[in-house]
C-alpha positions as CSV (number, residue, x, y, z in Angstrom):
1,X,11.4,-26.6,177.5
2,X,12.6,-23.9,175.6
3,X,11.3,-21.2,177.9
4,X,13.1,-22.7,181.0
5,X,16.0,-22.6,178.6
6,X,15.3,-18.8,177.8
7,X,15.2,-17.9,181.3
8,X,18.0,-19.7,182.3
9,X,19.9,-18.0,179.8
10,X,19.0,-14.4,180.7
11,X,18.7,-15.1,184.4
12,X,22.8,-16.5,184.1
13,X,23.9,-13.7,181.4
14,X,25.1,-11.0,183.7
15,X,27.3,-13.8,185.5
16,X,28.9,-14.4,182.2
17,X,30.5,-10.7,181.4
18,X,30.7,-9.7,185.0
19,X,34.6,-10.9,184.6
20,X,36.3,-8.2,183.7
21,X,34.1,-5.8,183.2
22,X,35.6,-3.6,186.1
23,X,38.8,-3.5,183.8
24,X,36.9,-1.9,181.6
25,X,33.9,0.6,182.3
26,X,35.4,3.4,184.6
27,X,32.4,4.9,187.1
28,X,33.8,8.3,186.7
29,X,34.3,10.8,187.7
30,X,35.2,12.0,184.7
31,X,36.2,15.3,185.4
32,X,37.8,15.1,189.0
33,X,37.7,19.1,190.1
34,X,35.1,18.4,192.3
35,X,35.4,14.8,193.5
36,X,39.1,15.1,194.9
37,X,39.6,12.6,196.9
38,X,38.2,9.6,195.0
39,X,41.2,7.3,195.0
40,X,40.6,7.7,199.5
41,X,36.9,7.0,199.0
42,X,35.2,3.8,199.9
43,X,33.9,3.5,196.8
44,X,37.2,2.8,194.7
45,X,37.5,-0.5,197.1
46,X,34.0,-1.0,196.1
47,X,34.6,-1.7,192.7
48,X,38.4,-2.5,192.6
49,X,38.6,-4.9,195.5
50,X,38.7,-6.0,198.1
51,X,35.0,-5.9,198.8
52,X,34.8,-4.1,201.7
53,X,31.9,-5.6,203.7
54,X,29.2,-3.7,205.6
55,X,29.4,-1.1,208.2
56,X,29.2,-1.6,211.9
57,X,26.4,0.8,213.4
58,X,27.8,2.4,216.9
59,X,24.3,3.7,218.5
60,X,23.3,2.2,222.1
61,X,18.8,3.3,222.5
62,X,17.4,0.1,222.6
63,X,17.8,-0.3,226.2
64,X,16.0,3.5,226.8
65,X,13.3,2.5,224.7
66,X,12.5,-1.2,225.2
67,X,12.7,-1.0,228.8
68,X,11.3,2.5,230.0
69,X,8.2,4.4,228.9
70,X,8.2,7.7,228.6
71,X,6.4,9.2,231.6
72,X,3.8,12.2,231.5
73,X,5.5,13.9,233.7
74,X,8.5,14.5,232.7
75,X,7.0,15.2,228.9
76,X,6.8,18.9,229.7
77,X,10.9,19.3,230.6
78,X,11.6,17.4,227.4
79,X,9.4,19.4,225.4
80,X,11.1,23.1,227.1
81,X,14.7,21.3,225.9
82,X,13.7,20.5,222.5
83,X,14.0,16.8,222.8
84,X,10.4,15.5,222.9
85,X,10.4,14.9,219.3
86,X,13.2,12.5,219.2
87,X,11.9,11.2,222.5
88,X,8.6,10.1,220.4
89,X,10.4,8.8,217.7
90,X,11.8,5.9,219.6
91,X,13.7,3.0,219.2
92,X,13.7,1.8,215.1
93,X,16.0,-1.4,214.2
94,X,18.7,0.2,211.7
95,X,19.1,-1.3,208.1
96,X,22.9,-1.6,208.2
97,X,23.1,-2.9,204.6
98,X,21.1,0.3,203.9
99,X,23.3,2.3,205.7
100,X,26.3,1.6,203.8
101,X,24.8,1.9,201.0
102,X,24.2,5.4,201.0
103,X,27.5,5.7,202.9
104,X,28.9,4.7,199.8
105,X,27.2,7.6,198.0
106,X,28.4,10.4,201.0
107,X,31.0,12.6,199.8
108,X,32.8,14.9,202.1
109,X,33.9,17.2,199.0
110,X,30.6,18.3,198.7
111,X,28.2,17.2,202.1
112,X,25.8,15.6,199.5
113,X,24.9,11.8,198.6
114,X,25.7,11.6,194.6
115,X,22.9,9.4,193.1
116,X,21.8,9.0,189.3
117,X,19.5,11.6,189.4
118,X,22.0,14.7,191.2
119,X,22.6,15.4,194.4
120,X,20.5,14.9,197.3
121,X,21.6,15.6,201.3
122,X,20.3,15.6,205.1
123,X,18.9,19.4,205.7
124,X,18.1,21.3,208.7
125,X,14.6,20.9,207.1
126,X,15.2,17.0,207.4
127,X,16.3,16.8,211.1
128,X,13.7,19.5,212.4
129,X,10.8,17.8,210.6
130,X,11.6,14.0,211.0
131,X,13.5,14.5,214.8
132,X,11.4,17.4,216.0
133,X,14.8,19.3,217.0
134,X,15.0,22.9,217.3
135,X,17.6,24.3,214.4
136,X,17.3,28.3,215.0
137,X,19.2,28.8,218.2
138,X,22.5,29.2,219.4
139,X,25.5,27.2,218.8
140,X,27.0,24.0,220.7
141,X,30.2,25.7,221.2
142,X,32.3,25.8,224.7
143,X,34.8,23.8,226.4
144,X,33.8,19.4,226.7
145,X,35.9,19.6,229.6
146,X,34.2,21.5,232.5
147,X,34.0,20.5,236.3
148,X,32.2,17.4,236.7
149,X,31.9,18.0,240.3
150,X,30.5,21.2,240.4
151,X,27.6,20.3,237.6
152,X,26.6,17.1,240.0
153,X,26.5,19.6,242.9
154,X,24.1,22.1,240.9
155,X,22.1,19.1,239.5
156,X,21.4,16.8,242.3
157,X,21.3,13.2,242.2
158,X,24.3,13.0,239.4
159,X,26.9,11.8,241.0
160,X,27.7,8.8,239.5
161,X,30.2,6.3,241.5
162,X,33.8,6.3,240.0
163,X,33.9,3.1,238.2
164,X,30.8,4.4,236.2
165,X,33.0,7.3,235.2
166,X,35.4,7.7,232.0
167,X,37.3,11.1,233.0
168,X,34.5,13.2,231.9
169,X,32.3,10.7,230.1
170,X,29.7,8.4,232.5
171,X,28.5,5.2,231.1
172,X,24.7,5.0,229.7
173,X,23.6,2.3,231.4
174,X,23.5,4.6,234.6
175,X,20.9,7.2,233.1
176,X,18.7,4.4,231.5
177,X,19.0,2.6,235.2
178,X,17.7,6.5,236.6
179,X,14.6,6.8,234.6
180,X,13.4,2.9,234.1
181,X,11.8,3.6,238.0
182,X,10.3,7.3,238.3
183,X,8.8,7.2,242.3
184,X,5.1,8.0,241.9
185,X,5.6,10.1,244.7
186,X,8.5,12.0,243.2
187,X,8.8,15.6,243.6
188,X,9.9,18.2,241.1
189,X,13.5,18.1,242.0
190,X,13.4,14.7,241.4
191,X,11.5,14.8,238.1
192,X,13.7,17.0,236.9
193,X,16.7,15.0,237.2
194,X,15.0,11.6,235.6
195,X,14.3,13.8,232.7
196,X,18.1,15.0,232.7
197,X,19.0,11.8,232.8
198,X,16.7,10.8,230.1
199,X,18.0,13.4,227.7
200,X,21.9,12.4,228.6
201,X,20.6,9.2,227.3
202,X,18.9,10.4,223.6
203,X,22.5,12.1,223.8
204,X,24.8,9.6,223.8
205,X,22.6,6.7,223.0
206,X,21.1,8.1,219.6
207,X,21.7,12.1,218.7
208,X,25.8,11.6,219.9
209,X,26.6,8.8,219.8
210,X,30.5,7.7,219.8
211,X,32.1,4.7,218.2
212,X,32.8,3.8,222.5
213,X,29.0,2.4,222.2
214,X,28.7,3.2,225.9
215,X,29.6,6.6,227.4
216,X,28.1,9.8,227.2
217,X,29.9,13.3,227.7
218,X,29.1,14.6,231.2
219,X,29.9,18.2,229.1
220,X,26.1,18.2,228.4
221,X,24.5,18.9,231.9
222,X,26.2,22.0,231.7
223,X,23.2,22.9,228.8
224,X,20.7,21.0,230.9
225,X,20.4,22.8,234.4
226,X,17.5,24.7,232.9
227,X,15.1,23.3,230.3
228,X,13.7,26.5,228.7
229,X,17.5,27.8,228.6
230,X,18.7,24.3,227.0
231,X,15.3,24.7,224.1
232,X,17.5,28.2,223.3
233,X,19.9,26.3,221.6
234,X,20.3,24.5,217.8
235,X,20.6,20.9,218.7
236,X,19.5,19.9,215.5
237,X,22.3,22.1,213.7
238,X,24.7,20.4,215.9
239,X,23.2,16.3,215.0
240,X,23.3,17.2,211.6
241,X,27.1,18.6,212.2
242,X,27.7,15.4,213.9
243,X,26.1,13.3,211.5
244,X,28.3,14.9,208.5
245,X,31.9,14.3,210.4
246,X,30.6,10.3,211.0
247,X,30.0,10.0,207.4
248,X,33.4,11.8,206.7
249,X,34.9,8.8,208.7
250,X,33.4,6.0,208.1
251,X,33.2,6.7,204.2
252,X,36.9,6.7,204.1
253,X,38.5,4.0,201.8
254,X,39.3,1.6,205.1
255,X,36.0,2.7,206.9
256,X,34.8,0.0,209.4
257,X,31.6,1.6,211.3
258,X,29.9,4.2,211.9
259,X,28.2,6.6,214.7
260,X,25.7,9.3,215.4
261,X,22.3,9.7,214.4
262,X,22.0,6.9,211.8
263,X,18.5,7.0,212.5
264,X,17.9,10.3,210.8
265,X,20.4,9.1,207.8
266,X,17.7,5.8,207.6
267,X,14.1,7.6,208.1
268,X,15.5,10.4,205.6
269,X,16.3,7.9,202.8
270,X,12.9,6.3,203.6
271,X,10.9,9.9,202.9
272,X,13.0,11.0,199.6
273,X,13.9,7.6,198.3
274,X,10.5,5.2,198.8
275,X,12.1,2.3,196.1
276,X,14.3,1.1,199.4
277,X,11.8,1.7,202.1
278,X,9.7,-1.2,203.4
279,X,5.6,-0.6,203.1
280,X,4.1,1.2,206.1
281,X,1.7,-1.0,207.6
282,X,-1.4,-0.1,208.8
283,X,-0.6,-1.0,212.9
284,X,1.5,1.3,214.8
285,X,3.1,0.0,217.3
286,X,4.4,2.8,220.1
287,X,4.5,1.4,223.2
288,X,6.6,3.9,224.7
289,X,3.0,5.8,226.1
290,X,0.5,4.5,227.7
291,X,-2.3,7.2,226.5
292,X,-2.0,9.0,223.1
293,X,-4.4,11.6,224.4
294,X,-2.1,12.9,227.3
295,X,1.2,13.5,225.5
296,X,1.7,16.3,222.5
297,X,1.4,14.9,218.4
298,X,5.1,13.7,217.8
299,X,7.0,14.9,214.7
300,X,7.6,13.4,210.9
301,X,9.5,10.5,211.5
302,X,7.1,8.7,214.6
303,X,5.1,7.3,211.7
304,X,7.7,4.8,211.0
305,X,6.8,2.9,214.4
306,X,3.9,1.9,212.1
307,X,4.3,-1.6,211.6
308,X,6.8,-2.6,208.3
309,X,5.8,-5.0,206.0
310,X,9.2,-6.1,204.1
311,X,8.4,-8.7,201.8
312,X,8.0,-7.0,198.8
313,X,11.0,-4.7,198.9
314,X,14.5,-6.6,198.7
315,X,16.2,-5.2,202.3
316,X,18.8,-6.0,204.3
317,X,21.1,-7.0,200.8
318,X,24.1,-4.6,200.3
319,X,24.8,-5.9,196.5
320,X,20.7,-5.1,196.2
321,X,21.0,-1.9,197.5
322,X,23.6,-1.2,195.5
323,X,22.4,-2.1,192.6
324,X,18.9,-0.3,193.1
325,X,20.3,2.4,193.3
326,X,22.5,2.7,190.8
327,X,19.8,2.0,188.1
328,X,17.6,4.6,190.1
329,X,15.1,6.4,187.5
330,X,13.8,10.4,188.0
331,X,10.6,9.1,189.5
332,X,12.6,7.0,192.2
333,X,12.9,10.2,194.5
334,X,10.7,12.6,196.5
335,X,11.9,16.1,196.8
336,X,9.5,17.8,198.5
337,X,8.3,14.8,200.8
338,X,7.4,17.5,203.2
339,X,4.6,20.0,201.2
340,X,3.2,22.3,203.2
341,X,-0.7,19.9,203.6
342,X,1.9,17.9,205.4
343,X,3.5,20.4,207.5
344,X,0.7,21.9,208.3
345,X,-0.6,19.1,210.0
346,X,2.6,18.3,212.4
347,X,3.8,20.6,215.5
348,X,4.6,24.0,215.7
349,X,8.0,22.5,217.0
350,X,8.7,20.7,213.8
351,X,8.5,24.2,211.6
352,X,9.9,26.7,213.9
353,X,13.6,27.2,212.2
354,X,11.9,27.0,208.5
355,X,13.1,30.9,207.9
356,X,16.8,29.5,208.2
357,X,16.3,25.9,206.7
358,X,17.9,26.7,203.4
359,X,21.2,29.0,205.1
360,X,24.4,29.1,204.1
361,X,25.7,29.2,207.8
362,X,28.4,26.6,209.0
363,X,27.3,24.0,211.4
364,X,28.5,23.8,215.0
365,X,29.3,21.2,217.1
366,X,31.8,22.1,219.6
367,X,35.0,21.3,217.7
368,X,33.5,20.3,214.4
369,X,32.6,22.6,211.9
370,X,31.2,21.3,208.9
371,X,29.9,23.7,206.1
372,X,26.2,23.4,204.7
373,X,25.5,23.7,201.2
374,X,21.9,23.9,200.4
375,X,22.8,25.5,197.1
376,X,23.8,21.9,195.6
377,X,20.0,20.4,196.4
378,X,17.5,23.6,195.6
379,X,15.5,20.5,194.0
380,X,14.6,19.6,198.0
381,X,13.3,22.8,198.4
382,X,11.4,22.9,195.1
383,X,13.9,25.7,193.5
384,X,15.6,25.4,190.3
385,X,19.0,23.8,190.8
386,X,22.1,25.2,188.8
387,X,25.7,24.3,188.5
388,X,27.0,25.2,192.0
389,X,30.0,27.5,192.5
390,X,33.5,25.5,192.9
391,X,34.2,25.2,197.0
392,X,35.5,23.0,199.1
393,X,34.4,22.0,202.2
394,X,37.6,22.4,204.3
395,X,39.5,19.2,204.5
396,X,41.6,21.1,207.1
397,X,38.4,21.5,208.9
398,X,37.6,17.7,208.9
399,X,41.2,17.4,210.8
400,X,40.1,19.0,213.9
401,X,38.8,16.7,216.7
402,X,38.9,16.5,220.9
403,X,41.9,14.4,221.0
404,X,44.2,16.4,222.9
405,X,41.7,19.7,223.2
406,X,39.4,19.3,226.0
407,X,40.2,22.2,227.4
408,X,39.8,24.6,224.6
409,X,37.1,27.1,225.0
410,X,35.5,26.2,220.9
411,X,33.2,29.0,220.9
412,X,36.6,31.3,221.2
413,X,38.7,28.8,218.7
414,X,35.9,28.8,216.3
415,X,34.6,32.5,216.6
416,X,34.9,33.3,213.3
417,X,32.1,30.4,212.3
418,X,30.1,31.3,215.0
419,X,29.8,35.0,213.8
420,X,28.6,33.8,210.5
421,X,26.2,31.4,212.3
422,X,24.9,34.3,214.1
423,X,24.3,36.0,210.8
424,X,22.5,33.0,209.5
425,X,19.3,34.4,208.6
426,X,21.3,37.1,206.5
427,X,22.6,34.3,203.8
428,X,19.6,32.3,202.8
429,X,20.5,30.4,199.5
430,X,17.1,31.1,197.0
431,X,16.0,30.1,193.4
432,X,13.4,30.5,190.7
433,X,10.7,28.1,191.8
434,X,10.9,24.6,189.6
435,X,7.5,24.1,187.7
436,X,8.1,20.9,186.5
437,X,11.2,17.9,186.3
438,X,14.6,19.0,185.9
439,X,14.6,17.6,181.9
440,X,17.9,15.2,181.9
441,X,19.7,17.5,179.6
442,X,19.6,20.0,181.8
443,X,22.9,22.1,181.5
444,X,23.3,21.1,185.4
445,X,22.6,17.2,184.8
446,X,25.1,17.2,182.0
447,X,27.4,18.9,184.1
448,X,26.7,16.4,186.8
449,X,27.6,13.6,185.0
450,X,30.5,14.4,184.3
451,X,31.9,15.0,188.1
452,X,30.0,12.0,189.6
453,X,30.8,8.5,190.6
454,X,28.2,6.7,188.2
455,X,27.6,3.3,189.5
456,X,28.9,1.2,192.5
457,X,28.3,-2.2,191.1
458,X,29.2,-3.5,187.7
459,X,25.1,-4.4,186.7
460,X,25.3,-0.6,187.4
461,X,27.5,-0.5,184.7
462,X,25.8,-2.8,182.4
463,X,22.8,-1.2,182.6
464,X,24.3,1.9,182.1
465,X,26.3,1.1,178.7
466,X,22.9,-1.0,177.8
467,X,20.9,1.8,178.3
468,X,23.3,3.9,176.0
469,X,22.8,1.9,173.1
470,X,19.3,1.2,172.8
471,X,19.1,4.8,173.1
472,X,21.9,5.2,170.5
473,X,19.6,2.7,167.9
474,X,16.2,4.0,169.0
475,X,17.6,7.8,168.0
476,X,18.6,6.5,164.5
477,X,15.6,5.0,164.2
478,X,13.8,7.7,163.8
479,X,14.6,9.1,160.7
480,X,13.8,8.2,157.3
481,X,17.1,7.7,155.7
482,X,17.9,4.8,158.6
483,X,21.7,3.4,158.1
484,X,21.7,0.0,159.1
485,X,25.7,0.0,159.0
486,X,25.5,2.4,161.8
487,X,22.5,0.9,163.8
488,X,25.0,-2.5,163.6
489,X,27.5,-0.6,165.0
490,X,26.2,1.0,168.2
491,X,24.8,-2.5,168.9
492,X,28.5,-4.4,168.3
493,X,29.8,-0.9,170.5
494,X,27.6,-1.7,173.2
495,X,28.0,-5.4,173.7
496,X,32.0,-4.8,173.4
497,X,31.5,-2.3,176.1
498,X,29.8,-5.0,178.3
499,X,32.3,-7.8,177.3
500,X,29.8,-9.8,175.2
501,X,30.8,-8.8,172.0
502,X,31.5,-13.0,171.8
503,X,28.0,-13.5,171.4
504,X,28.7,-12.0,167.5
505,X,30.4,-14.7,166.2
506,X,29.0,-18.1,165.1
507,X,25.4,-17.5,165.7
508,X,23.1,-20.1,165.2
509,X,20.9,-19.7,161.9
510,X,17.8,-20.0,164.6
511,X,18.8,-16.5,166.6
512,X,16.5,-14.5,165.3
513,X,13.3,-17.1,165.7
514,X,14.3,-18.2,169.0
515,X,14.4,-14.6,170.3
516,X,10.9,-13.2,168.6
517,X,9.3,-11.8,171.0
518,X,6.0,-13.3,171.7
519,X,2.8,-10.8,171.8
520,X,1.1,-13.2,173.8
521,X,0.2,-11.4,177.2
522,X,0.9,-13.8,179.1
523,X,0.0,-13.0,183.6
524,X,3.0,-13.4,186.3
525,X,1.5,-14.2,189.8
526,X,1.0,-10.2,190.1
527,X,-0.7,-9.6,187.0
528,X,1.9,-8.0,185.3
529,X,2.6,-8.8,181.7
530,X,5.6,-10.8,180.7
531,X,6.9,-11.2,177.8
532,X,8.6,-15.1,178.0
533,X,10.3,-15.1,175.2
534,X,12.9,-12.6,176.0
535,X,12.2,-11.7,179.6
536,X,11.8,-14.1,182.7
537,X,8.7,-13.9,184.3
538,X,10.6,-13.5,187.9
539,X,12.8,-10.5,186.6
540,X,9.6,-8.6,185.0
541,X,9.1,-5.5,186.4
542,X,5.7,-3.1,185.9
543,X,6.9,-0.9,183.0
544,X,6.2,3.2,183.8
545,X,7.0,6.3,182.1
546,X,9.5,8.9,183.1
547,X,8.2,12.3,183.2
548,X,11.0,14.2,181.4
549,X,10.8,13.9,177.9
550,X,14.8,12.8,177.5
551,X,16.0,12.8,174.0
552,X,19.2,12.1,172.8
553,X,21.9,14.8,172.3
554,X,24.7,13.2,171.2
555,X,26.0,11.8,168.4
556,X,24.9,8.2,168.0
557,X,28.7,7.1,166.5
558,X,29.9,8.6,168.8
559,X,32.2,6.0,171.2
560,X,30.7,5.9,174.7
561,X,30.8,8.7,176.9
562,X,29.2,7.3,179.6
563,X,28.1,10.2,180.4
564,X,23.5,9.3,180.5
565,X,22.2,8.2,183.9
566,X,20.8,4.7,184.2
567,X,17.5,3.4,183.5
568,X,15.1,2.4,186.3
569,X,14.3,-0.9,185.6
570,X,17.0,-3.5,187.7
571,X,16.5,-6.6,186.4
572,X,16.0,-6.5,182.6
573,X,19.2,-8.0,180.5
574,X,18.4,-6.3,177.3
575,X,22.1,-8.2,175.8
576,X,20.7,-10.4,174.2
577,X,18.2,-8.1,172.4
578,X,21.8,-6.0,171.5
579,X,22.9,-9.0,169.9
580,X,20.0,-9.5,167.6
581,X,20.3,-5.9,166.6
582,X,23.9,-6.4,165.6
583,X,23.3,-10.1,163.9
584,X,19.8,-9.1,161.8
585,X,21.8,-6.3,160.2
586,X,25.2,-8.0,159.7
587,X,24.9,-9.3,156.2
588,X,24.4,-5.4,154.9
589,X,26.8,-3.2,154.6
590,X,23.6,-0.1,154.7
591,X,20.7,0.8,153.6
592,X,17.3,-0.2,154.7
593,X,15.9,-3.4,155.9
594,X,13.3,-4.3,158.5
595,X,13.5,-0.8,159.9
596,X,9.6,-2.1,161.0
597,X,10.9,-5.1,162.9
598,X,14.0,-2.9,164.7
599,X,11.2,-0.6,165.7
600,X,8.9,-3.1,166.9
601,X,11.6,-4.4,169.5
602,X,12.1,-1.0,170.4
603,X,8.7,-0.4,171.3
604,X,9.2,-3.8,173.5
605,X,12.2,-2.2,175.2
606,X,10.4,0.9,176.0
607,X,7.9,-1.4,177.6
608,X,9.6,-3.1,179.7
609,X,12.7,-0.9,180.2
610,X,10.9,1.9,181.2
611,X,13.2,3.8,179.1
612,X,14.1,7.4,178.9
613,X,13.3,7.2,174.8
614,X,9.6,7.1,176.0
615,X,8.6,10.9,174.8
616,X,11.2,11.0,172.4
């Protein structure tokens, strides 16, 4: 009986001080010289209200992928374009809880996702490896208007009938109903324009996509009338420029849905961030070929059609997401999930831009121009990462879209961008090579936390101010002149911070025996040892060991900076063990007393906690 009560109790606690709590932990930043244009971001809604619910994903490639295989023969036209990559990727059913999760984390100030652990972004090294698109090549500049006429006339077979026709936009289903029945009798003329068609399709339906759902931009036959000179270009330049002006939009503070390659945003998230990816099964399931044998190895991100196994990681949860990853630890990323054993083994196609993968060249997309900063993640590319230089990313460029432009000639409007994309190989951001863990007092971490949106959710928040003090009363532990005054203050600090400083009054004489911890080793169902006394087994989680020895460096009576990065562990409620602190020392006024016992739960913390005090 009284274990069911104890893990009612902690499994119930964070209800308790979840009230209020928004009121009175702000997520940051803190200093707002970078992060501008918080009070706009969806994030403020987030955590002031009203919740804003999750995105809608705009993409339309089930029907290409479900219905029609990819034929052999038109394989080799694909592969001159530079599309057989994404071709072989396929159809993948889209998280959208995941999605706006890391939506949440997009900021357009910067072009980087701000998690606990720094800054992380989508690369030209992401999109060539996991798509297979060619990235060193010229620009997708000129006019969207053109003569839809005269491209039908040069590409026979296009000419779509009127009511399939949106001024200068046709509607997908019309591609997908050209290539779902190749004659096998077909000549080359006619190949050729099934695998134009298919490519209009990966266009608008995945790579392009729009928030109409339905319509692709005639605009792009005039790349396509020959394959070889479309495989010239940087179409993976222009889907990550796409992909940046969709999360500008949707990650606005009324945001509703979002476009593009979300695919890439998911499969990328999968590779660096593998606490939200499901388990890769052992089956893959591509049944877009018939034989493996007569079609070329696909890229990165066609090992994802592997079969997914879900029921150990907690998807399709936005308030689970959220809360993942704001109590993300340092080994809850992959940098490099790309070393060179692994490229080595895919396509020459997926490697063939890797001398400009880390430029500081604009990316084009006709009229959007979106500025890439691989200086702010030199972690990615296993390079030391500094405090970046102050810029901004052009809010006036953000402005500029189609409406009203058709007709402009972009490579002209935008010349100056296009010169310096020309010159791309000239500006390649570089770095001393990182031998081991950026420690979490790095002068750039401390920085960091200081300009950052900390936490979405307010467990985030919790954990965070938890996390504070247990560090605060593990430092002062230490020591041999330990001041129990002070170690009862940082734990009365910390459970005011979480709005369960009630639990400090009127405590029951039996506290203390009620809350021992048991050294019994007791089993969960996974073998994992739980502690019952203090910690349910259902919210146990397999302790590690972070591999940055993180010390403290502040002063331990010092108020709350909120300034350290959350813990790993999500589930652990460590208030409770806060108010024990703060009720064994509350009858003395300092000195020493039990400095054993406040040790011994600190041991249990690290345990369980996963802590950064581990190498302390």
């Amino acid at each position: 009986m009284l274990s069911l009560l104890v893990v009612c109790y902690f499994s119930c606690s964070f209800n308790i001080f979840d009230l209020g709590l928004k009121r009175d932990m702000d997520p940051g930043p803190i200093d707002d010289s970078v992060l501008s244009l918080q009070a706009l971001h969806r994030s403020t809604r987030v955590w002031n209200g009203p919740e804003p619910g999750i995105l809608t994903i705009r993409r339309n490639s089930a029907a290409l992928h479900r219905l029609v295989q990819l034929d052999e023969r038109i394989v080799e036209h694909l592969h001159a374009a530079g599309f057989y990559g994404t071709a072989r990727v396929g159809f993948i059913s889209i998280d959208w809880h995941l999605i706006t999760a890391l939506v949440e984390r997009w900021r357009p100030e910067t072009h980087t996702f701000h998690f606990p652990v720094g800054e992380m972004t989508i690369t030209l090294q992401d999109v060539q490896i996991i798509l297979g698109l060619p990235v060193d090549g010229l620009p997708i500049t000129l006019s969207c208007r053109g003569d839809y006429n005269a491209l039908c006339l040069t590409q026979p077979g296009f000419p779509f009938p009127e009511n399939n026709r949106d001024r200068w936009r046709i509607q997908i289903r019309q591609p997908v109903k050209m290539v779902s029945n190749l004659p096998q009798d077909a000549d080359d003329v006619e190949v050729q324009r099934y695998a134009r068609a298919y490519i209009l399709q990966l266009l608008g339906g995945t790579l392009f996509a729009d928030k109409s759902n339905n319509l692709v931009h005639i605009t792009y036959l005039q790349f396509l009338e020959d394959f070889e000179a479309a495989g010239q270009y940087s179409w993976g330049s222009a889907t990550l420029a796409h992909l940046y002006r969709q999360l500008m939009y949707c990650v606005n503070i009324d945001g509703a849905e979002i476009a593009g390659p979300v695919i890439l945003l998911q499969l990328w998230a999968w590779d660096r961030l593998p606490f939200l990816a499901p388990i890769m099964g052992n089956h893959l399931r591509d049944d877009m070929i018939d034989n493996e044998a007569l079609f070329p190895p696909p890229p990165f991100g066609h090992r994802w059609r592997h079969a997914l196994e879900t029921t150990g990681t907690s998807m399709h949860v936005l308030t689970k997401y959220r809360e993942m990853i704001d109590m993300q630890g340092p080994d809850e990323v992959v940098w490099e999930p790309y070393p060179e054993t692994v490229i080595s083994d895919l396509p020459a196609y997926c490697s063939s831009g890797r001398a400009i993968w880390r430029t500081r060249a604009p990316l084009l997309f006709f009229c959007v121009v979106e500025l890439y900063n691989p200086d702010r993640v030199m972690r990615q590319f296993g390079m030391k990462q500094r405090i970046p230089h102050l810029h901004s990313t052009s809010m006036e460029l953000h402005k500029i879209d189609l409406r009203g432009k058709t007709d402009k000639d972009w490579s002209a409007e935008h010349s100056a961008y296009v010169c310096l994309w020309n010159e791309r190989a000239s500006n390649i951001a570089t770095d001393e090579i990182l031998d081991e863990p950026l420690d979490f007092y790095d002068p750039y971490m401390l920085w960091y936390r200081r300009i950052t949106r900390r936490f979405m959710s307010r467990r985030g928040a919790i954990a965070e101010a938890l996390a504070h003090g247990m560090t605060s009363i593990h430092q002062l532990t230490l020591g041999d002149d330990v001041s129990i005054a002070r170690i009862r203050d940082v734990a009365a600090s910390t459970l005011t911070a979480v709005r369960a400083d009630y639990r400090m009054h009127n405590v029951p004489t039996s506290f203390e025996a009620s809350h021992h911890t048991s050294h019994d080793d007791t089993r969960s169902r996974h073998g994992t040892p739980v502690y019952t006394s203090s910690v349910p087994p259902n919210e146990f989680e397999t302790p590690h060991t972070p591999s940055v020895p993180p010390c403290m460096a502040f002063e331990a009576t010092e108020a709350f900076p909120f300034d350290i990065a959350p813990t790993s562990s999500r589930h652990f409620n460590a208030t409770p063990i806060m108010m024990n602190f703060s009720e064994s020392t509350s009858t003395h006024e300092g000195g020493m007393r039990d400095i054993d016992d406040i040790r011994e739960k600190m041991i249990k913390i690290q345990l369980i906690w996963g802590s950064r005090m581990s190498h302390c």
